[in-house]
SEFIZA-3560 file (N, C-alpha, C; in Angstrom, 3 decimals):
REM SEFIZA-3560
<numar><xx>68.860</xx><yy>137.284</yy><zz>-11.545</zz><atom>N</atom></numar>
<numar><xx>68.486</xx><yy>137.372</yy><zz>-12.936</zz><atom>CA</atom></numar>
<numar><xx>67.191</xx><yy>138.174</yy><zz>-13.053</zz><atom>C</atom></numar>
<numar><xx>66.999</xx><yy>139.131</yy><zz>-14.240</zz><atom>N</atom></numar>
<numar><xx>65.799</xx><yy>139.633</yy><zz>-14.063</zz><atom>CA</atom></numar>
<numar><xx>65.454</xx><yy>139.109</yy><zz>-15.035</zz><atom>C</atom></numar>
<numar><xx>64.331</xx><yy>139.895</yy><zz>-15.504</zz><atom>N</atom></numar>
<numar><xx>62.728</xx><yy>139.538</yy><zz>-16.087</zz><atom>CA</atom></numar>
<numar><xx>63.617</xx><yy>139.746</yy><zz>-18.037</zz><atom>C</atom></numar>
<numar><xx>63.401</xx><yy>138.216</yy><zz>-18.197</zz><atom>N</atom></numar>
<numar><xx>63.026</xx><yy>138.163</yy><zz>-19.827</zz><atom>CA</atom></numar>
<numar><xx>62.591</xx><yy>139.469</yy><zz>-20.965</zz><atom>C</atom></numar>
<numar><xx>62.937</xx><yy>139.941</yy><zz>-21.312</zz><atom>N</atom></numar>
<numar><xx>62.582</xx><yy>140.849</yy><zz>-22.396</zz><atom>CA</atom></numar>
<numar><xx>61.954</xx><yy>140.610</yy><zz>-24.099</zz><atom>C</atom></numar>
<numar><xx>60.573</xx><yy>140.993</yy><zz>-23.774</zz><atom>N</atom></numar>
<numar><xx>60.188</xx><yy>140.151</yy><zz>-25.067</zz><atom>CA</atom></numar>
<numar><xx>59.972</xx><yy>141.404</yy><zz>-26.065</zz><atom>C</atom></numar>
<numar><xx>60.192</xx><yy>140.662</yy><zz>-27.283</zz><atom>N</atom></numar>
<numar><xx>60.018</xx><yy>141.933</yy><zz>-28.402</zz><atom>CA</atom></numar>
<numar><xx>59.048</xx><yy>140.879</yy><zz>-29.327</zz><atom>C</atom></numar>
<numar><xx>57.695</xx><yy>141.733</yy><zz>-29.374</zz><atom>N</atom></numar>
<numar><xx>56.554</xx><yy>141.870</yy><zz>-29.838</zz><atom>CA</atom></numar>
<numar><xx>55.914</xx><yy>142.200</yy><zz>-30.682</zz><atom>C</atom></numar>
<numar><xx>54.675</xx><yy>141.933</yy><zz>-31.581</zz><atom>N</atom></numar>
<numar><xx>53.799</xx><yy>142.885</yy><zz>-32.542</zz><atom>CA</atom></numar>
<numar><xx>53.047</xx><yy>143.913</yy><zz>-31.382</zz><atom>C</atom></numar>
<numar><xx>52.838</xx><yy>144.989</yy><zz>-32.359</zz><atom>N</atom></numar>
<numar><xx>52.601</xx><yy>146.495</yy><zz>-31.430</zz><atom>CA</atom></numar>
<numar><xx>51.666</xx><yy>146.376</yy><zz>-32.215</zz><atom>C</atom></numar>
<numar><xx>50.165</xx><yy>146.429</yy><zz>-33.103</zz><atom>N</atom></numar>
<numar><xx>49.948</xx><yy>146.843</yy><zz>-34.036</zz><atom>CA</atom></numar>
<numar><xx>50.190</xx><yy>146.921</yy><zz>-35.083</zz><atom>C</atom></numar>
<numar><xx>50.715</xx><yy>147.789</yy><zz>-35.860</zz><atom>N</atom></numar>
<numar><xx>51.945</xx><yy>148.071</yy><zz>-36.984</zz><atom>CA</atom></numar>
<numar><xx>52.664</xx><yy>148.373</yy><zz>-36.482</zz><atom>C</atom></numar>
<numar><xx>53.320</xx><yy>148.679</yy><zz>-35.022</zz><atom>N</atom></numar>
<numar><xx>54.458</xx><yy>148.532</yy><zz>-34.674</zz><atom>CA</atom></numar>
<numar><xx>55.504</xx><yy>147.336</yy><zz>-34.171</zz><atom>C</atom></numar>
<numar><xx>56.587</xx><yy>147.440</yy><zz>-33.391</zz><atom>N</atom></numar>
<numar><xx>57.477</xx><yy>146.422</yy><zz>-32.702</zz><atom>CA</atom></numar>
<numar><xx>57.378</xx><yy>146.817</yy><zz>-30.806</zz><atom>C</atom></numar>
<numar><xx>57.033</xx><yy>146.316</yy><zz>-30.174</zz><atom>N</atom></numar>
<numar><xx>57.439</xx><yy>146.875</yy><zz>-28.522</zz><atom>CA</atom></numar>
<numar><xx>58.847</xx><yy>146.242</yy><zz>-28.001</zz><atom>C</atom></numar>
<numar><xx>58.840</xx><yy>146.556</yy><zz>-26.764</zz><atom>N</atom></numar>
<numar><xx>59.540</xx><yy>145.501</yy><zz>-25.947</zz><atom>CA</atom></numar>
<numar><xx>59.382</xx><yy>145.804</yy><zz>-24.804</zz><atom>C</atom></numar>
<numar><xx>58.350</xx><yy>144.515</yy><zz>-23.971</zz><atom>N</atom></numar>
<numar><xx>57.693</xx><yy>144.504</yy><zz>-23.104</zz><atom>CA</atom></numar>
<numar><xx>58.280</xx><yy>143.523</yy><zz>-22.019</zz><atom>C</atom></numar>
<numar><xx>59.032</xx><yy>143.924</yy><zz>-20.905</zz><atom>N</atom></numar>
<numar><xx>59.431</xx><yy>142.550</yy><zz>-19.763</zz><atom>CA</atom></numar>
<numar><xx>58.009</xx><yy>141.286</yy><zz>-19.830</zz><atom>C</atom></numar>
<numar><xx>58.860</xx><yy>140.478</yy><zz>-19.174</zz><atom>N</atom></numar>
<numar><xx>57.922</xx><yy>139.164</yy><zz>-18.703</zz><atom>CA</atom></numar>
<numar><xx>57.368</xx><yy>139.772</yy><zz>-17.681</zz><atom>C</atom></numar>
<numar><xx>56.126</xx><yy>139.192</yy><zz>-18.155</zz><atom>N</atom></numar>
<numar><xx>54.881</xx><yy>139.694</yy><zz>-17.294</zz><atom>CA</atom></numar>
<numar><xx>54.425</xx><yy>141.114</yy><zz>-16.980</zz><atom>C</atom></numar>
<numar><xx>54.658</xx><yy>142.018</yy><zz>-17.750</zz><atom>N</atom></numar>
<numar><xx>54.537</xx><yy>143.266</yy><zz>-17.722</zz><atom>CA</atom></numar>
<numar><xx>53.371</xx><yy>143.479</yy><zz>-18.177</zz><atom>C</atom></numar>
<numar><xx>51.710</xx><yy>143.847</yy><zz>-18.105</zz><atom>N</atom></numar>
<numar><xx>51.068</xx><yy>144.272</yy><zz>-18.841</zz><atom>CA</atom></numar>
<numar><xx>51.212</xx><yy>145.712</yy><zz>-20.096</zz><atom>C</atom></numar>
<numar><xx>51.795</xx><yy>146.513</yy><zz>-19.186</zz><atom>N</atom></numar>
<numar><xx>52.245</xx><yy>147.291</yy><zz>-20.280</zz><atom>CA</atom></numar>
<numar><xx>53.857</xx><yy>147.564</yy><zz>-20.629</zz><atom>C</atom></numar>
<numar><xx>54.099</xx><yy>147.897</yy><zz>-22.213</zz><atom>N</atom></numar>
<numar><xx>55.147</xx><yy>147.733</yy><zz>-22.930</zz><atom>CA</atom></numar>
<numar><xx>56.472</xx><yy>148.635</yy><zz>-22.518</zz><atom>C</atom></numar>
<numar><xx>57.518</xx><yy>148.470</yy><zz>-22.233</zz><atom>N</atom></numar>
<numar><xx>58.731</xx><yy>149.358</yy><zz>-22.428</zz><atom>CA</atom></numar>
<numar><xx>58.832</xx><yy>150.503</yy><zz>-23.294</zz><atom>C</atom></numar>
<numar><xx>58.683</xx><yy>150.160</yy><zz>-24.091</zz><atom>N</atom></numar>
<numar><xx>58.558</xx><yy>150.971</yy><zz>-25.327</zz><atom>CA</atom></numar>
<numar><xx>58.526</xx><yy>150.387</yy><zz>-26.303</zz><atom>C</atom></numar>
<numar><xx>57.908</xx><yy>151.204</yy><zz>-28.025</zz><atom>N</atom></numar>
<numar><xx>57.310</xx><yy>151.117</yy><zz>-28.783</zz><atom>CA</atom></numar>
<numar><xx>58.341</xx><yy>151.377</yy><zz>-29.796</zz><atom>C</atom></numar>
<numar><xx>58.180</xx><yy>150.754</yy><zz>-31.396</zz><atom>N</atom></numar>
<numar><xx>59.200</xx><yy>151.371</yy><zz>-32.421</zz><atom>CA</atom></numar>
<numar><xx>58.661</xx><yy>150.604</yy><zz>-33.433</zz><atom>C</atom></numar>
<numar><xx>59.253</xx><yy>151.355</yy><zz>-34.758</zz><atom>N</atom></numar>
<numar><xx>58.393</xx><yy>150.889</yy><zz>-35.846</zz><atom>CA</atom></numar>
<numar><xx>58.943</xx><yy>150.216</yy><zz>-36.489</zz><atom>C</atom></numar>
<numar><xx>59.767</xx><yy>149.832</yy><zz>-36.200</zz><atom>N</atom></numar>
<numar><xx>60.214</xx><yy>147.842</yy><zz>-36.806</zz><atom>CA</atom></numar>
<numar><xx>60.736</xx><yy>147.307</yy><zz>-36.129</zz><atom>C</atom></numar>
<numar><xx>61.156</xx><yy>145.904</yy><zz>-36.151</zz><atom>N</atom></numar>
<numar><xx>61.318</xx><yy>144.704</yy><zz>-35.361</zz><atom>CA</atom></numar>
<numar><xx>63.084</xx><yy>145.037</yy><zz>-35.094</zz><atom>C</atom></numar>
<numar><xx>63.499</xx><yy>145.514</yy><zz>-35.850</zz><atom>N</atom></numar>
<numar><xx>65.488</xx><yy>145.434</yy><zz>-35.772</zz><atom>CA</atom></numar>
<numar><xx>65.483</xx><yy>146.800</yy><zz>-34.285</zz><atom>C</atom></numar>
<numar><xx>64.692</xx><yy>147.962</yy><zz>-34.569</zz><atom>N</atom></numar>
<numar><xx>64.811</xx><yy>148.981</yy><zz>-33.777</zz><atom>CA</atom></numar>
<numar><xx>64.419</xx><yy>148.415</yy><zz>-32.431</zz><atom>C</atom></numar>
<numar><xx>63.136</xx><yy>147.588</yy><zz>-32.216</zz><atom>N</atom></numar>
<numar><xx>62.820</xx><yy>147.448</yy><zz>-31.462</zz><atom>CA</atom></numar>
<numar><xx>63.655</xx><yy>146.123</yy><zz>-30.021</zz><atom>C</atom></numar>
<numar><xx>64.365</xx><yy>145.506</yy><zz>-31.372</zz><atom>N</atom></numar>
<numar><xx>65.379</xx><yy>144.320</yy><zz>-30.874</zz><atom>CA</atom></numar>
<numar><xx>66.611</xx><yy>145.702</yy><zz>-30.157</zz><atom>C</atom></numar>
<numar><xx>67.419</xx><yy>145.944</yy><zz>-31.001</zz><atom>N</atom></numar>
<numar><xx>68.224</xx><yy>147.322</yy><zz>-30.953</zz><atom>CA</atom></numar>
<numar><xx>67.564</xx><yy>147.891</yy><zz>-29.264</zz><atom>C</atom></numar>
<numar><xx>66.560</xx><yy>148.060</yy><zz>-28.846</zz><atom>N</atom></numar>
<numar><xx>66.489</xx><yy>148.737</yy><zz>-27.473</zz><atom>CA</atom></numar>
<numar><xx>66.061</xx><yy>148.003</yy><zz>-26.586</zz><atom>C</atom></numar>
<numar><xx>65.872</xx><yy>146.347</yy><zz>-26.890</zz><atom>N</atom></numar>
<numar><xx>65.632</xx><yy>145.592</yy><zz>-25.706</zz><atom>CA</atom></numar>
<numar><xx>67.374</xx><yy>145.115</yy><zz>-25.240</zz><atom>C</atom></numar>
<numar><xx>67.806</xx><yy>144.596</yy><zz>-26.494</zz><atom>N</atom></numar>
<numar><xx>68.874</xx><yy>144.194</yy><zz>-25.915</zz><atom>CA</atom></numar>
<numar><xx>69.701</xx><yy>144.504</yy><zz>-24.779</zz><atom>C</atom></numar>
<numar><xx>70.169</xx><yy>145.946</yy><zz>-24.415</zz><atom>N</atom></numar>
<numar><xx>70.775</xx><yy>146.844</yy><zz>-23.212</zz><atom>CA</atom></numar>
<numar><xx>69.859</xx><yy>146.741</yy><zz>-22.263</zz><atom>C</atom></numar>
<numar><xx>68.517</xx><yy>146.498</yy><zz>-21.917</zz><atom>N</atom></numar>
<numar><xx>68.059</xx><yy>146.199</yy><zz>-21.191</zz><atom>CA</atom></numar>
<numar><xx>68.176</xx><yy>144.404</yy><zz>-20.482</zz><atom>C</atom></numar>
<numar><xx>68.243</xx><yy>143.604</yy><zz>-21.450</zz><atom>N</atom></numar>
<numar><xx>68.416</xx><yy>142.272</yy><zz>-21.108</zz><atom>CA</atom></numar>
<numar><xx>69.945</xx><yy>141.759</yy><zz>-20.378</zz><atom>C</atom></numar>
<numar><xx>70.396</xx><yy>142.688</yy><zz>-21.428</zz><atom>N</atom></numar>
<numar><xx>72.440</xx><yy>142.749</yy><zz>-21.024</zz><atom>CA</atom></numar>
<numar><xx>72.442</xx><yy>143.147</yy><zz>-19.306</zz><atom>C</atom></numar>
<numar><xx>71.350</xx><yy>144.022</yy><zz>-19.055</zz><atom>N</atom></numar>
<numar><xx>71.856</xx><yy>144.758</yy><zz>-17.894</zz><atom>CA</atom></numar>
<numar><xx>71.231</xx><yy>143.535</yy><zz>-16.616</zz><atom>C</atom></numar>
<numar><xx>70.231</xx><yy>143.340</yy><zz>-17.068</zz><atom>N</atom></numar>
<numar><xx>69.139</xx><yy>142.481</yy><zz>-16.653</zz><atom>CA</atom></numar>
<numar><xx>69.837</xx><yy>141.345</yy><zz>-16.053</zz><atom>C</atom></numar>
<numar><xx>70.599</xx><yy>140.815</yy><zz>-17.094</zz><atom>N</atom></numar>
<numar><xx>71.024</xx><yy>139.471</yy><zz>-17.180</zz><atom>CA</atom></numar>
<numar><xx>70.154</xx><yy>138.317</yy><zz>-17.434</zz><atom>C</atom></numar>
<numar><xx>69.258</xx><yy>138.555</yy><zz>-18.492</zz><atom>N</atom></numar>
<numar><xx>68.259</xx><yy>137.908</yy><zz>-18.951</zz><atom>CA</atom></numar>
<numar><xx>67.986</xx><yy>137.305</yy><zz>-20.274</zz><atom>C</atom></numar>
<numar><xx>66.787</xx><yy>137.066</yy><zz>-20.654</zz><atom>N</atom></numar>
<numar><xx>66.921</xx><yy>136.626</yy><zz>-21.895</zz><atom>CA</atom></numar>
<numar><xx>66.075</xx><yy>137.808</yy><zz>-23.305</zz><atom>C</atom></numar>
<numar><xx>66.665</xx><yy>138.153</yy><zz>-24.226</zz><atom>N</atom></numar>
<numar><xx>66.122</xx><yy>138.962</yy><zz>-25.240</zz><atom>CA</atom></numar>
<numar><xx>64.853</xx><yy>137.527</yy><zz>-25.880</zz><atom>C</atom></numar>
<numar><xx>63.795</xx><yy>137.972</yy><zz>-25.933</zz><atom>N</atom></numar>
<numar><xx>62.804</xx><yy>136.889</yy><zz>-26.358</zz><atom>CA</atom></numar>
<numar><xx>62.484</xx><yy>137.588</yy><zz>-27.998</zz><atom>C</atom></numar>
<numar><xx>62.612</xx><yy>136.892</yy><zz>-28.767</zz><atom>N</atom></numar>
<numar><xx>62.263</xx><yy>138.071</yy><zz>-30.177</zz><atom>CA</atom></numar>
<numar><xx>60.771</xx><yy>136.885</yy><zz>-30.775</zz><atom>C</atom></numar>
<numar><xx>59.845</xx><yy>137.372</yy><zz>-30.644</zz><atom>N</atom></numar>
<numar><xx>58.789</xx><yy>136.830</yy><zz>-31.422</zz><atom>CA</atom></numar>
<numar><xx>58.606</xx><yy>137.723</yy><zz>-32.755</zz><atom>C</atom></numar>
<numar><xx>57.728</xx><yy>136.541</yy><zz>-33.665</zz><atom>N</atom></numar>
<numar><xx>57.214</xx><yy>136.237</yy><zz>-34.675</zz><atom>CA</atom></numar>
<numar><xx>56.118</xx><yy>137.580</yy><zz>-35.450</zz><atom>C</atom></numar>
<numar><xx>55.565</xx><yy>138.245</yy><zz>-36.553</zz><atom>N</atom></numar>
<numar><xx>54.521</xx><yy>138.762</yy><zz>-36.192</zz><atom>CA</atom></numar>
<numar><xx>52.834</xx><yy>137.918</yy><zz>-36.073</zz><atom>C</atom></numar>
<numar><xx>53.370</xx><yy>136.630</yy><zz>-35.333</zz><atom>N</atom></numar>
<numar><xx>52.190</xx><yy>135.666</yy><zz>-35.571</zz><atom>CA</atom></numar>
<numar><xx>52.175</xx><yy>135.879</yy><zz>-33.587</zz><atom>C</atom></numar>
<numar><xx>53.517</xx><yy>136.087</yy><zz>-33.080</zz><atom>N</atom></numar>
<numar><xx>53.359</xx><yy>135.708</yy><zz>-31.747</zz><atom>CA</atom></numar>
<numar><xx>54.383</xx><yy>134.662</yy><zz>-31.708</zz><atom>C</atom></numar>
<numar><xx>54.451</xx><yy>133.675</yy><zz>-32.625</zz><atom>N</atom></numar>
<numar><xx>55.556</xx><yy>132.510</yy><zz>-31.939</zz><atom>CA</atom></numar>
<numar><xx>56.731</xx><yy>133.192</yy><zz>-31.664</zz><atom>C</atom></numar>
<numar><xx>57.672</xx><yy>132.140</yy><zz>-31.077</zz><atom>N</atom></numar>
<numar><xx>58.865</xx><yy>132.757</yy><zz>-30.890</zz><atom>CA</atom></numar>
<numar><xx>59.813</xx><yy>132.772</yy><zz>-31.984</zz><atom>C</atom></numar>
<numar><xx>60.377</xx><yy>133.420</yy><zz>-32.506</zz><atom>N</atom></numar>
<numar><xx>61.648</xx><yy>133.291</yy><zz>-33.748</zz><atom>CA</atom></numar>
<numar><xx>63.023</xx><yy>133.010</yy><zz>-33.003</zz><atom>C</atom></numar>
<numar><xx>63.305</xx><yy>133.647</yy><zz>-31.408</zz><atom>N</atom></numar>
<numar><xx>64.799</xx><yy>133.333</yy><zz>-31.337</zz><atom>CA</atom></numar>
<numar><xx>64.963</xx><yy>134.216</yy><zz>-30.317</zz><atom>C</atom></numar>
<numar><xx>65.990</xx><yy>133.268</yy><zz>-29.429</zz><atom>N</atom></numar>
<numar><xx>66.404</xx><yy>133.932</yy><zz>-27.818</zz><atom>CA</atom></numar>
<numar><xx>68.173</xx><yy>134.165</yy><zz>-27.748</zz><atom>C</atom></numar>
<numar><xx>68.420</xx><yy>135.411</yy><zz>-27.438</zz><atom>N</atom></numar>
<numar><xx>69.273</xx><yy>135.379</yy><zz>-27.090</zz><atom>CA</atom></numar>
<numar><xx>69.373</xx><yy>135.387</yy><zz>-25.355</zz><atom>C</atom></numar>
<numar><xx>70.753</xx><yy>134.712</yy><zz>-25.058</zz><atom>N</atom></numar>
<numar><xx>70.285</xx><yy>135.095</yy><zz>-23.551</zz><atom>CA</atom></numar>
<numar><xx>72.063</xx><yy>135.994</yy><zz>-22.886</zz><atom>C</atom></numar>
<numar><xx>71.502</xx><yy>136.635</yy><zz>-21.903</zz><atom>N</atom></numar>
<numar><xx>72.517</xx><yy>137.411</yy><zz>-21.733</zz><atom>CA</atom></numar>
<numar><xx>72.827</xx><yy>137.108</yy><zz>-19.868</zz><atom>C</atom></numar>
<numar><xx>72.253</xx><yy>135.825</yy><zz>-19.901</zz><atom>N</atom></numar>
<numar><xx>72.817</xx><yy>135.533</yy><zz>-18.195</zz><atom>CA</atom></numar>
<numar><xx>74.194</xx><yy>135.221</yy><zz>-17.561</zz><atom>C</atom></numar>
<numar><xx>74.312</xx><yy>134.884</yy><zz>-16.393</zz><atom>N</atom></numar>
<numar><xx>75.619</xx><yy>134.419</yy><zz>-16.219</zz><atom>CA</atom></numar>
<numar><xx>75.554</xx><yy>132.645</yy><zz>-16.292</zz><atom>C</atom></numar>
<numar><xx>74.830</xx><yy>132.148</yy><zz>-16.612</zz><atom>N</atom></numar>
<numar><xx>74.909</xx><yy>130.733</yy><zz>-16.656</zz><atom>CA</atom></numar>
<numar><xx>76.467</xx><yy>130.368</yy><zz>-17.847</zz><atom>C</atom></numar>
<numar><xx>76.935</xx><yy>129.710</yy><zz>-17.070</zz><atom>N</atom></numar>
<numar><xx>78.502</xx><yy>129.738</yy><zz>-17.646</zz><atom>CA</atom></numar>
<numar><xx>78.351</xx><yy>128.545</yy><zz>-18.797</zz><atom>C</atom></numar>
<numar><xx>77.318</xx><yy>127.458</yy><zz>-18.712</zz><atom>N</atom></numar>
<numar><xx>76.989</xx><yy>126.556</yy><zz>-19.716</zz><atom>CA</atom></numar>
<numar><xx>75.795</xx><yy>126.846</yy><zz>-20.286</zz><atom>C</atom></numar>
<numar><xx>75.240</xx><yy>127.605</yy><zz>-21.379</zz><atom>N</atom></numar>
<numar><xx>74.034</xx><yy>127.797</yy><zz>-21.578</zz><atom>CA</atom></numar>
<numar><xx>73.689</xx><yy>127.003</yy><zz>-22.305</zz><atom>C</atom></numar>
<numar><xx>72.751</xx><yy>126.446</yy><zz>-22.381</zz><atom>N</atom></numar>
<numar><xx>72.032</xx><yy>125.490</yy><zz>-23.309</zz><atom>CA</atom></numar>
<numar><xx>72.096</xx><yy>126.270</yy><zz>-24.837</zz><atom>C</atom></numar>
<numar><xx>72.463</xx><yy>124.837</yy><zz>-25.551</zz><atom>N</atom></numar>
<numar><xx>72.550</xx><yy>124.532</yy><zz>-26.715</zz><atom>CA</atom></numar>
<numar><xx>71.176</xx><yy>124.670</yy><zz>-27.472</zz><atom>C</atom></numar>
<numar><xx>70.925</xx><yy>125.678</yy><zz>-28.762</zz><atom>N</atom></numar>
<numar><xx>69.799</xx><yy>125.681</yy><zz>-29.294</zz><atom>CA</atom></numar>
<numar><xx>69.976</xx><yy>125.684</yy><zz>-31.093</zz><atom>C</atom></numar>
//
């Protein structure tokens, strides 16, 4: 499984930055675009799309692993 994919406040932008990455994947100027180019990365990954808040909390995970029972949210 790889590394979580989180989508972020940029500034006035959206990123999407792996877990634990100091710096970002890439950058885009809203939250749908920026969801839109983590996802194929998480798919490939087999990980989880992390979509935060523009406060930082989390709003909502998709996950794209092979866990055949994924937890209920």
């Amino acid at each position: 499984m790889g590394k979580d994919q989180h989508i972020v406040p940029h500034g006035d932008d959206w990123a999407v930055r792996g877990a634990g990455n100091s710096k970002v994947t890439s950058i885009h100027p809203t939250q749908a675009a920026a969801i839109e180019a983590g996802r194929p990365i998480a798919e490939h990954q087999k990980s989880e799309l992390v979509i935060h808040r523009p406060d930082g909390r989390i709003r909502d995970k998709d996950s794209y692993g092979n866990d055949p029972f994924p937890p209920k949210g």
